[in-house]
C-alpha positions in Angstrom: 145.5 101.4 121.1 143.7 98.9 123.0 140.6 97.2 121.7 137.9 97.0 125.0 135.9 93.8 124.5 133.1 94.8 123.7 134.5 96.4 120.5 136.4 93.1 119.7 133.0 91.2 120.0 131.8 93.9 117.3 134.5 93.6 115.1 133.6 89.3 115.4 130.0 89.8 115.0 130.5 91.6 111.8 132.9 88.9 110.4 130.2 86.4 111.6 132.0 85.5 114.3 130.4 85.4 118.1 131.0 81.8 119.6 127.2 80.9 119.2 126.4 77.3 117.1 125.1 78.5 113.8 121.8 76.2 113.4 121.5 77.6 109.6 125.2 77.1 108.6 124.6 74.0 105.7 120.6 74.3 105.3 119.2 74.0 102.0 117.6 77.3 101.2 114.8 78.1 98.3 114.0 81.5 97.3 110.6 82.8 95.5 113.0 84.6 92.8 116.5 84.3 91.6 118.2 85.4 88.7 119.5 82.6 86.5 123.0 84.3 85.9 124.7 87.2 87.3 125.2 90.7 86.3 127.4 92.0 83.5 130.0 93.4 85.0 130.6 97.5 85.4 133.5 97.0 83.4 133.6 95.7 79.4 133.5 92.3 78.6 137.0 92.0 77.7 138.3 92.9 80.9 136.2 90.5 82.5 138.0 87.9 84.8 137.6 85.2 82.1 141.0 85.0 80.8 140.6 86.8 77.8 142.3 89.7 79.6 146.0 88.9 80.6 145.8 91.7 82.5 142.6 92.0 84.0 142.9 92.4 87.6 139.0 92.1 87.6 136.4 89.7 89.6 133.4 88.8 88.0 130.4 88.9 90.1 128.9 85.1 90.5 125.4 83.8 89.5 123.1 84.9 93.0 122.5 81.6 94.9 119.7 81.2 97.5 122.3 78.1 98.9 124.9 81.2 99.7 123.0 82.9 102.7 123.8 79.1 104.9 127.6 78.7 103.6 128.7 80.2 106.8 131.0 82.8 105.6 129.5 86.7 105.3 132.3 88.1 102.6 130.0 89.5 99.7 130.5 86.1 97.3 128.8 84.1 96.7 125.6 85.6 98.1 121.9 85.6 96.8 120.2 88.7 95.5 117.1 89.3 93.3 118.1 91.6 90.4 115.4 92.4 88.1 112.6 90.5 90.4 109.3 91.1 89.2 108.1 90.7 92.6 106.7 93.6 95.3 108.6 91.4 98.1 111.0 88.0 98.2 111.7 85.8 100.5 114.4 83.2 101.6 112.7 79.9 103.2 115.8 78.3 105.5 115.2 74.6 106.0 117.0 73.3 109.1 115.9 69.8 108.3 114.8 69.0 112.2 113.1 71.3 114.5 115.6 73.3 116.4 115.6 76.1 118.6 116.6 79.6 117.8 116.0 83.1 119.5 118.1 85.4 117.6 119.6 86.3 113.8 122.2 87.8 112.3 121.4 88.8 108.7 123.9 90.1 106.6 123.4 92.6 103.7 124.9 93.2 100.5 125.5 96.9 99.2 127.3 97.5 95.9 127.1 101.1 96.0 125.8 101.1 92.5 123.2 102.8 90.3 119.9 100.5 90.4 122.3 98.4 91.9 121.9 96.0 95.0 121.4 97.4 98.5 120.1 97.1 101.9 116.2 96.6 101.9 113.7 99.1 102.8 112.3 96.5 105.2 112.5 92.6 106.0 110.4 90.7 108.4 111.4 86.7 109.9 108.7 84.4 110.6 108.9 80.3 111.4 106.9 77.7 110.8 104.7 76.4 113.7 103.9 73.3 111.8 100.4 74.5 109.9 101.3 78.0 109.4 103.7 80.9 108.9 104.2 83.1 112.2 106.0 86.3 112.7 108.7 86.2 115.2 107.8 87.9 118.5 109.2 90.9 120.8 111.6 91.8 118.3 114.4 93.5 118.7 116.5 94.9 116.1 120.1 96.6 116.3 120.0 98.7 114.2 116.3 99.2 114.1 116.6 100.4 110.0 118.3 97.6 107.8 121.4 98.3 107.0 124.9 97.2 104.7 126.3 94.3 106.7 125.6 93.1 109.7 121.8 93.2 111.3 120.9 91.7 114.8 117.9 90.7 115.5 116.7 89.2 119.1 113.3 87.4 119.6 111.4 85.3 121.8 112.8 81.6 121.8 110.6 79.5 119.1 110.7 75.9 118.1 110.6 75.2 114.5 112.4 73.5 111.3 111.5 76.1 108.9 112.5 80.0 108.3 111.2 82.6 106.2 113.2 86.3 105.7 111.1 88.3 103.7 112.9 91.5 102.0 110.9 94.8 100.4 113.5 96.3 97.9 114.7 99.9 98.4 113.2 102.0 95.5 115.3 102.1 92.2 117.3 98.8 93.9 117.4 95.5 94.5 118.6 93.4 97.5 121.3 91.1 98.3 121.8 88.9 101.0 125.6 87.1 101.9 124.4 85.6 105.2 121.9 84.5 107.4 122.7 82.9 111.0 120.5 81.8 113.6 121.2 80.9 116.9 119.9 79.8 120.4 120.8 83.0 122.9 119.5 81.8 125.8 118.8 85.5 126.8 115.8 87.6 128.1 113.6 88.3 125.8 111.0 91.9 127.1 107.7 92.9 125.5 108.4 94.7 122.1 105.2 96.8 121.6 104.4 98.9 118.1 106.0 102.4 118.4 105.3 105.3 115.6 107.4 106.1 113.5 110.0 109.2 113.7 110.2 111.2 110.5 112.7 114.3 110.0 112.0 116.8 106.7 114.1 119.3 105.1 114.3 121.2 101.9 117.6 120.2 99.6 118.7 123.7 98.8 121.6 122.3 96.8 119.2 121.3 93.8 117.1 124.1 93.8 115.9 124.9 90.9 113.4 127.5 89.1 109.7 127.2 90.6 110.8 123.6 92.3 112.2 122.8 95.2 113.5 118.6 96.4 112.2 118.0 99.8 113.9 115.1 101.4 112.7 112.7 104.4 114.0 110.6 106.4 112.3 107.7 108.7 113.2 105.4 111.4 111.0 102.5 112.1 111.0 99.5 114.1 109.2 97.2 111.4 106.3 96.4 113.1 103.2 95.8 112.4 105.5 93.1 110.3 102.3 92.2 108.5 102.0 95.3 107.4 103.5 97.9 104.8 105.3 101.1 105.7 103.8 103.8 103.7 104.7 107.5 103.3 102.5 110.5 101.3 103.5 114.1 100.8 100.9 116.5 100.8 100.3 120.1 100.3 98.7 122.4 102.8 99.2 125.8 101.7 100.2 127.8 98.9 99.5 131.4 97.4 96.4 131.9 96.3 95.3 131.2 92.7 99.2 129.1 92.6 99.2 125.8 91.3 101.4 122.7 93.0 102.3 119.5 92.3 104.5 116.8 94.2 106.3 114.0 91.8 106.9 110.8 93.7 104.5 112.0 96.8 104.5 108.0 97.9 108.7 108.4 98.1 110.9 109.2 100.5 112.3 112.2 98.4 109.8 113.8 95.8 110.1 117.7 94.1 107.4 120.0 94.5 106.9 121.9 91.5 104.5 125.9 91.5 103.1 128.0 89.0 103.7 130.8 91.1 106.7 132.2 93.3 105.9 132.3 97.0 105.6 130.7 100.9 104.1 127.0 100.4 103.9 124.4 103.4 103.7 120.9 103.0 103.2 117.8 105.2 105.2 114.3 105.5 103.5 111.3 106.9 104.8 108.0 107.4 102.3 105.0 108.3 103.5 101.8 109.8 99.8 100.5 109.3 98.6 101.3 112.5 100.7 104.4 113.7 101.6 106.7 112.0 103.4 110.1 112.7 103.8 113.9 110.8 105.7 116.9 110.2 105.0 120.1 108.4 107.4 122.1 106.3 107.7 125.3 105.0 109.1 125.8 102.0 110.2 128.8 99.6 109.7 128.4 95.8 111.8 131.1 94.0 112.1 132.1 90.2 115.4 130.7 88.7 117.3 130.8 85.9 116.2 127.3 83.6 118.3 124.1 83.9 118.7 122.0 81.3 117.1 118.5 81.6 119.7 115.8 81.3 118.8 112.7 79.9 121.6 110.8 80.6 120.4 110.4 84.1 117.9 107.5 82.8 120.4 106.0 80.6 122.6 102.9 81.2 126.3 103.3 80.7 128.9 101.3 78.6 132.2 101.6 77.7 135.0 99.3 75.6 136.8 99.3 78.5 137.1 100.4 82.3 139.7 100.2 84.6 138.2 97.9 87.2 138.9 100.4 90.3 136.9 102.9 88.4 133.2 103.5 88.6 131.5 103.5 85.2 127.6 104.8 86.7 129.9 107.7 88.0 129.0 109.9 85.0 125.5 110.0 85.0 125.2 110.0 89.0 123.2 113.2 89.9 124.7 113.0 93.0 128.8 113.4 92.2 129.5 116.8 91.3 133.5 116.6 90.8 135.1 119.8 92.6 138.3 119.3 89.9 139.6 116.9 87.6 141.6 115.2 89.8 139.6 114.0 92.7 140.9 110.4 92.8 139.6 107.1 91.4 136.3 105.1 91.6 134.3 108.3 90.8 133.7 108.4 87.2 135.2 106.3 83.8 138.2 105.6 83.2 140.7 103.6 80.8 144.0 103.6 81.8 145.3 100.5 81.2 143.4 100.2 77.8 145.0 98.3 75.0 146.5 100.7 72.1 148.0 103.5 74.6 148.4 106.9 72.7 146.7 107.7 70.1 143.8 104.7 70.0 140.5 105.4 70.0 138.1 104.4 72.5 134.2 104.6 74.0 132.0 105.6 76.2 127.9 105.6 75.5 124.4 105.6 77.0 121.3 103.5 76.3 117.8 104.7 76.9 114.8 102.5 76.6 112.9 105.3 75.4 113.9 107.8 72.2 115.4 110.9 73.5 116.6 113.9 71.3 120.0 115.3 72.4 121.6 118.8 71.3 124.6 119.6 73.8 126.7 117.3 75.5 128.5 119.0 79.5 131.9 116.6 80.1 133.9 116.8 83.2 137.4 115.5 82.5 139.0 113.1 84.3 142.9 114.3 84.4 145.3 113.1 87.0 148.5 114.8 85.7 150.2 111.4 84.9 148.8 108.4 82.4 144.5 109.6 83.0 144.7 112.6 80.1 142.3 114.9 78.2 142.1 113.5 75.0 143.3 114.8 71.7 140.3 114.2 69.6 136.3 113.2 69.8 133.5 112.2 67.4 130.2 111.3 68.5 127.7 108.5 66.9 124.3 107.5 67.4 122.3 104.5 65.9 119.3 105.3 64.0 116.0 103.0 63.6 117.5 101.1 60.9 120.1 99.6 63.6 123.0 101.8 62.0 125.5 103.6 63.6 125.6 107.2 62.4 128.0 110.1 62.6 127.0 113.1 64.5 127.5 116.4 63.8 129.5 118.1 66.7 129.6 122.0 66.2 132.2 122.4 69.1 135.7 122.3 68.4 137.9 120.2 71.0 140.2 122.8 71.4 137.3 124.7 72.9 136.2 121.8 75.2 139.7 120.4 77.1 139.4 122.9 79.9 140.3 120.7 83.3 138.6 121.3 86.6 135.6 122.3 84.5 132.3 121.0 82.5 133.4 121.5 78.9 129.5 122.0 76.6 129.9 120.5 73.8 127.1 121.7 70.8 125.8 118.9 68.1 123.4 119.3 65.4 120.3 117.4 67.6 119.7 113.5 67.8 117.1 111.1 68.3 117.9 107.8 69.4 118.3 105.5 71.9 121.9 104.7 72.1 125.2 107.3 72.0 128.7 106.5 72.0 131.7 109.5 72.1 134.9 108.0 70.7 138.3 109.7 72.2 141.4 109.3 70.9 143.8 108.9 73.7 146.5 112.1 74.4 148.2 109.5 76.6 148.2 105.8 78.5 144.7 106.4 79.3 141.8 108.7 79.5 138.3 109.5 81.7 135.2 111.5 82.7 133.8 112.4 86.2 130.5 113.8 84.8 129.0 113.3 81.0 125.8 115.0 80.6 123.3 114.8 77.7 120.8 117.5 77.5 117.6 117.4 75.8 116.7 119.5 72.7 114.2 122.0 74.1 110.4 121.9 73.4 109.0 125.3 71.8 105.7 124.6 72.0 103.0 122.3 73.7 100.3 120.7 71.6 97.3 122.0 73.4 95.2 120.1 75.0 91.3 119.5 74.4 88.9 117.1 76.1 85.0 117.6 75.5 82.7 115.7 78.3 78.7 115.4 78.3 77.7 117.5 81.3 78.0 116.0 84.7 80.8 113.5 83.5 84.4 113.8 84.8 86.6 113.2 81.4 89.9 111.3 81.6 92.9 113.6 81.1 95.6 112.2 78.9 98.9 110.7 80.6 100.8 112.5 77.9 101.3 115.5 75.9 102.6 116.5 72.6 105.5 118.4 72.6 107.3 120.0 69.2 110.9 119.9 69.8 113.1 123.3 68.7 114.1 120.8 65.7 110.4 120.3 64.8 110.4 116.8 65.9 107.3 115.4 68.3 107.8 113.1 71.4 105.5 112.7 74.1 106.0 113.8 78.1 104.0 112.6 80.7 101.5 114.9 82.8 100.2 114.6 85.7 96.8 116.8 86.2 95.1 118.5 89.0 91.4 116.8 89.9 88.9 117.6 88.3 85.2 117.6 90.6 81.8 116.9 89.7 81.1 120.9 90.5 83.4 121.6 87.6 81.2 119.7 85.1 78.0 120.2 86.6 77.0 122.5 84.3 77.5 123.9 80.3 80.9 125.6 80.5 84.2 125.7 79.8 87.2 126.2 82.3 90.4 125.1 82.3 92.9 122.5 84.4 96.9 122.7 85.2 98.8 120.0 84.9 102.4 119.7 85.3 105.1 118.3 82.2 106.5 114.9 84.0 109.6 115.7 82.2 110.5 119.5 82.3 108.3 120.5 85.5 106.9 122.6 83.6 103.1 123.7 84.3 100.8 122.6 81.2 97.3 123.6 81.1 94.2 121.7 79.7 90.7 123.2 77.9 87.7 121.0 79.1 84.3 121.9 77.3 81.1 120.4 79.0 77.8 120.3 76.6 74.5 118.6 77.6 74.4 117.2 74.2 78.0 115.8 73.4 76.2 112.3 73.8 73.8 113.1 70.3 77.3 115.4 69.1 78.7 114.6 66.1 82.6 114.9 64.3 82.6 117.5 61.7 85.8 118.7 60.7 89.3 116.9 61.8 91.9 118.9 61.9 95.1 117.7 59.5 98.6 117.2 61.3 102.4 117.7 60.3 105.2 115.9 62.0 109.0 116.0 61.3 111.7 113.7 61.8 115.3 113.2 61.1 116.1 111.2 58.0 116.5 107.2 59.1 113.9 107.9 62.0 110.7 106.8 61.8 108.3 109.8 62.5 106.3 109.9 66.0 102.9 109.2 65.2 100.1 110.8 67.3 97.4 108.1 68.5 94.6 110.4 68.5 93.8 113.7 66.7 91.6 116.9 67.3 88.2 117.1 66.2 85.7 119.4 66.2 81.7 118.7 67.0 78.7 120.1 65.5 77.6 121.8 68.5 81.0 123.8 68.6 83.2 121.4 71.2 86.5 120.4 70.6 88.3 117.6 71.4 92.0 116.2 70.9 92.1 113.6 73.3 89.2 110.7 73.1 89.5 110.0 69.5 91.7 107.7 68.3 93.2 107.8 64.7 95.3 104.6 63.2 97.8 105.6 60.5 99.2 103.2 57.9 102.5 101.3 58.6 105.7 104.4 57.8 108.6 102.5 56.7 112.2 103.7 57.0 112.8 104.1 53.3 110.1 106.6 53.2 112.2 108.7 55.9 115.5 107.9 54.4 115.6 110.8 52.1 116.6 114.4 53.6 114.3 117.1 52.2 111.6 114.5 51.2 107.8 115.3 52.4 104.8 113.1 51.7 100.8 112.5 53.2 99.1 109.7 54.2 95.7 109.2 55.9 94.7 107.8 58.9 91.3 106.5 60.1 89.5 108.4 62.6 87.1 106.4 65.1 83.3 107.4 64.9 83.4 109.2 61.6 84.3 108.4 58.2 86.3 111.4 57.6 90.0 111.0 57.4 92.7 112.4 59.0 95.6 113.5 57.0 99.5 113.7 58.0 102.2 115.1 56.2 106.0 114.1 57.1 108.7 116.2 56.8 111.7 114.8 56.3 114.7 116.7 57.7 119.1 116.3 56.8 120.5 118.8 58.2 118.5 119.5 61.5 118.4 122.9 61.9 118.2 124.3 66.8 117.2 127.5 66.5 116.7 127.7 70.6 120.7 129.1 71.3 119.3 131.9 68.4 116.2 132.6 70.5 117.8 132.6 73.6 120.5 135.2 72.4 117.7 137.6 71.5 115.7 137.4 74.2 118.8 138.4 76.3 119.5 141.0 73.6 116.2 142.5 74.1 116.7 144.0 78.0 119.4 145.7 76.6 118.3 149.6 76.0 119.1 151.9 73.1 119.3 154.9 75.3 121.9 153.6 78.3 124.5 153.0 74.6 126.4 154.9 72.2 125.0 155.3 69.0 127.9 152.9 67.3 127.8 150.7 69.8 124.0 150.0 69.7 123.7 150.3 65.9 126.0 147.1 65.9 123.4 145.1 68.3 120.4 146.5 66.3 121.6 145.3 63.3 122.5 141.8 64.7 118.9 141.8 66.4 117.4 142.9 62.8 119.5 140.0 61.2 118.9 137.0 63.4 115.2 137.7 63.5 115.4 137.7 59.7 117.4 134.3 60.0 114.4 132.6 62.1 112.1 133.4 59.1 113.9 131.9 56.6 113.2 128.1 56.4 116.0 127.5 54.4 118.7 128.9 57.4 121.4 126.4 58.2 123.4 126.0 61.6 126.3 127.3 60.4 124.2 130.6 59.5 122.2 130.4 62.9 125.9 130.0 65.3 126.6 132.6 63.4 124.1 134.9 64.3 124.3 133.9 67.9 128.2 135.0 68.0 127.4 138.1 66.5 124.4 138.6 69.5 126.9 138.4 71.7 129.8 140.1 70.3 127.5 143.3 70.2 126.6 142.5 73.6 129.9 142.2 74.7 131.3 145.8 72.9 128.5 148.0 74.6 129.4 151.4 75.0 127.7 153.0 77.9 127.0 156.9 77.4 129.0 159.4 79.8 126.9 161.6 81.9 126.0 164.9 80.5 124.9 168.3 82.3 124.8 171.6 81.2 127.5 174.4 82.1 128.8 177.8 81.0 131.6 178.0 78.0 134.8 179.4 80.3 136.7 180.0 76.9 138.0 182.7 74.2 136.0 181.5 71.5 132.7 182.2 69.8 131.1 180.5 72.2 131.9 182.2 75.4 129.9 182.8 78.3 126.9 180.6 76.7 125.1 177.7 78.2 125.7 174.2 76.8 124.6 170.6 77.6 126.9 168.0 76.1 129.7 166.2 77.3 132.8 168.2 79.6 135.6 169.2 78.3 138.2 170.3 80.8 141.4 172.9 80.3 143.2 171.5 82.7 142.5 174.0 85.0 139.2 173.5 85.7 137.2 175.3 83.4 135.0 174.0 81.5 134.7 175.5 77.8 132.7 174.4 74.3 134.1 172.6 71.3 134.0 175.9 69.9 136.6 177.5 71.8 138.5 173.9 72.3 
């Protein structure tokens, strides 16, 4: 094949190659934020390229350096980047030491395809220095128009100057990273680059539909100008059913979810503005009743692992996007350890960090299983630490022998967790082992604390950002909320009406009681109502910040006043079984607020029970034999029994469930019946029956009588 020129002078470009004198190669370069050392690796520690590791294969990432954009080579190290800025934008200021001319730049960007990770920016704009001041570049032209990984071209009119300044705006959930910058003196035409609106494209993800939600995605292509100006986007919604509740999470991204309280057609609307054009489009969308997902947390976690092959990609297994199609799909899609010291039969890790508490109850693995030295493993245990700093054994309830199917998500059922930090040990079948996909799914909430907030008449009260939520456990934890308006006609007036919200974490549509009274500035507190909480032993409790009360002219309110508890500690939770009350100051009144702790061992789910007999319910007594049916009443009778008794264990409530769905599972359906005329010898000749057919082989139909 023969390359034409113009796709040799590409292929140069990209390497940073085009027979132009690079006036930036060797400038000193300062940046407004740098990281003072680089990233851990994505592999452990002790397969770092450090020589601790004989056989590490592995390159460590170097320390970012601002002087790495003018070294004049565009291979991804060295290179600058600003990881864990603080900043809205950066920016790079070249210093060419003497005033030189330059009418066009290459800029080369850094993508390492990773989670949070460093990436193309959403936008960058170049201005020099004219000697008092900072100017933008002019006429502009920009191949390809939105930054992307590699090499960017951008053409200007010719400017003299000794100074530089790229300014980058990170993508959202990234960070940027620059290898190269090279400027150069064209010589070439330069036309008129005016403004142009921005072009915007929506569509509904249909592949992550879910019950009452729906992700609507957009994309935008914009020329960067005004470059003194922010590119902005909003989602909005225009129509809906009537009397249906919506919400859009994220309505200032790219991609957001719109969540209903009601099935049905909605439209929205998608506008991006450059700051002085902007341009729209309208979408319809469908929102459909679903069966429930499960919320996985491990999608806000941080991986880790003792050790990962470095052509493997740890962030694989909590990446919402990678659904494996099999267990083989190749490498650099999820973890995994071949090559790990120990070989068969060592035990290994994989974990997650939150920076928040989460509780999990079921773990969904995806093995990774090539056939060869990557193997299922033989054995698992799972640990989590607990406030105290201490690792702690879990309690898995699923057998590995019932979860080391291949090509398949394998649930894996724990007695629940809180914690911050996870780690499931394997012990190794073979050389090595992996996982495309680990999933950690919350405990389900049962209940939400409702929600109270009493206003003088004519004032707009402040919602809470979170509610209280009681976990299937019993434990509390808090979920954000984000809340419809609330207008000045709403509290106008004496009354008491109501506002939706919608659960940050579950999509889930929450609903708040607001009671306007003329008087509630001259109100007082009169009763305070007392609170419970459980937690797992060696966790401290959650501790609600304010409490309801009740006023003397009949309002209520659970979300103004504050209450301060006195200091938990951990030996008062370390006990299973153990319960005890304290009390808590409540602001504006001298009444106190009392809380009792339960402390829990053996944390008892009982959401698998109530799932199993709400499904058990459809089923009806009159479609089944009587034996058949008797079996499922009698499971029904004894698992509703079972959610009664406080003192149930797991073992009692699995099973319970197995026995749900055992009866389920030998349902007899009754054969049709219809009356007909006895065709036999026998007492019952010639009379009319309704029953079940009996045949003589013949064709006539005859009684049992004269069977």
């Amino acid at each position: 094949m023969t390359l034409t020129d113009e796709k040799v002078t590409e292929m140069l470009k990209k390497a940073g190659i085009n027979g132009l004198e690079n006036m930036a190669e060797g400038a000193d370069v300062e940046a407004t934020y740098t990281p003072a050392k680089a990233r851990e690796a994505a592999w452990a520690e002790k397969h770092r390229a450090d020589g601790s590791d004989s056989t590490s294969k592995a390159v460590n990432e170097t320390a970012p350096d601002p002087q790495a954009v003018t070294d004049g080579t565009t291979v991804n190290m060295p290179f600058w980047g600003n990881d864990q800025s603080p900043n809205k934008t950066d920016a790079l200021v070249i210093d060419l030491g003497e005033e030189k001319t330059i009418d066009m730049m290459d800029i080369y960007f850094y993508n390492d395809r990773q989670k949070d990770g460093y990436a193309e920016p959403a936008k960058y704009t170049l201005e020099y220095w004219d000697g008092t001041q900072w100017k933008h570049a002019e006429n502009q032209s920009r191949t390809p128009v939105v930054p992307k990984a590699n090499y960017n071209e951008d053409k200007f009119s010719k400017v003299t100057t000794s100074k530089v300044r790229v300014t980058v705006t990170n993508q959202e959930n990234h960070y940027t990273a620059i290898t190269e910058i090279q400027l150069f003196n064209e010589g070439g035409d330069r036309e008129v680059v005016e403004n142009q609106a921005p072009q915007v494209k929506v569509s509904v993800d249909e592949s992550k539909a879910e019950n009452m939600k729906a992700v609507l995605t957009a994309e935008c292509i914009d020329d960067g100008m005004p470059y003194d100006k922010e590119l902005t986007y909003k989602w909005e919604v225009i129509g809906k059913p009537e009397g249906a509740s919506a919400f859009l999470l994220n309505e200032q991204s790219l991609n957001t979810t719109l969540v209903a309280s009601a099935a049905g057609a909605y439209t929205v609307r998608f506008t991006a503005n450059d700051g002085e054009k902007s341009a729209s489009e309208e979408l319809g969308v469908e929102i459909r009743e679903m069966e429930v997902s499960r919320v996985d947390a491990a999608v806000n976690a941080k991986p880790s692992s003792d050790f990962t092959a470095s052509w493997e990609n740890l962030n694989g297994v909590n990446d919402p996007t990678f659904e494996p199609s099999s267990s083989n799909v190749g490498t650099n899609k999820g973890w995994g350890n071949w090559g790990c010291s120990g070989g068969t039969g060592s035990e290994h890790w994989i974990g997650y960090t939150w920076n928040e508490k989460v509780s999990i109850n079921e773990l969904a693995i995806y093995w990774y299983d090539d056939g060869g030295g990557t193997r299922v493993p033989r054995a698992y245990r799972l640990q989590y630490k607990n406030d105290a700093g201490e690792w702690t054994d879990a309690e898995i309830l699923t057998d590995i022998k019932n979860a080391s199917r291949k090509n398949a998500y394998n649930t894996i059922e724990i007695q629940p967790v809180t914690t911050k930090e996870l780690r499931l040990y394997v012990t190794l079948s073979a050389a090595g082992t992996g996982i495309y996909r680990f999933k950690t799914y919350e405990t389900p909430a049962k209940e939400i604390h409702p929600v109270y907030a009493a206003t003088k008449t004519g004032v707009i009260p402040t919602l809470p950002e979170y509610v209280t939520v009681v976990l299937s456990t019993g434990e509390m934890k808090e979920q954000t909320v984000r809340w419809n308006e609330i207008t000045q006609e709403m509290v106008a007036q004496d009354g008491t009406f109501e506002v939706t919200g919608i659960n940050g974490t579950t999509g889930d549509i929450v609903t708040a009681t607001v009671i306007a009274r003329s008087d509630m500035d001259k109100a007082t507190i009169s009763t305070v109502d007392a609170v419970e909480v459980s937690t797992i032993a060696g966790n401290l409790p959650y501790l609600p910040k304010t409490v309801k009360v009740g006023y003397n002219n009949g309002a209520q309110d659970s979300v103004s006043v504050k209450v301060t508890w006195p200091e938990i500690t951990l030996e008062q939770v370390g006990k299973p079984g153990a319960s005890f009350t304290v009390e808590g100051d409540v602001e504006g009144t001298s009444a106190k607020a009392r809380l009792t702790v339960h402390v829990m061992g053996d944390t008892v789910d009982t959401s698998k029970l109530e799932e199993a007999l709400e499904n058990a319910k459809k089923y009806s007594e009159k479609d089944y034999t009587a034996e058949s049916y008797g079996k499922l009443a009698s499971a029904i009778a004894e698992a509703q029994d079972l959610l009664e008794n406080p003192e149930a264990t797991n073992t009692q409530i699995n099973a319970a469930v197995a026995a749900i769905n055992d009866a389920i599972d030998g349902l007899v359906e009754k054969k049709p019946s219809r009356s007909f005329a006895c065709r036999g010898e026998g007492t019952g000749a010639g009379e009319i029956y309704s029953g079940i057919l009996r045949s003589t082989g013949r064709g006539n139909q005859r009684c049992r009588s004269c069977d």
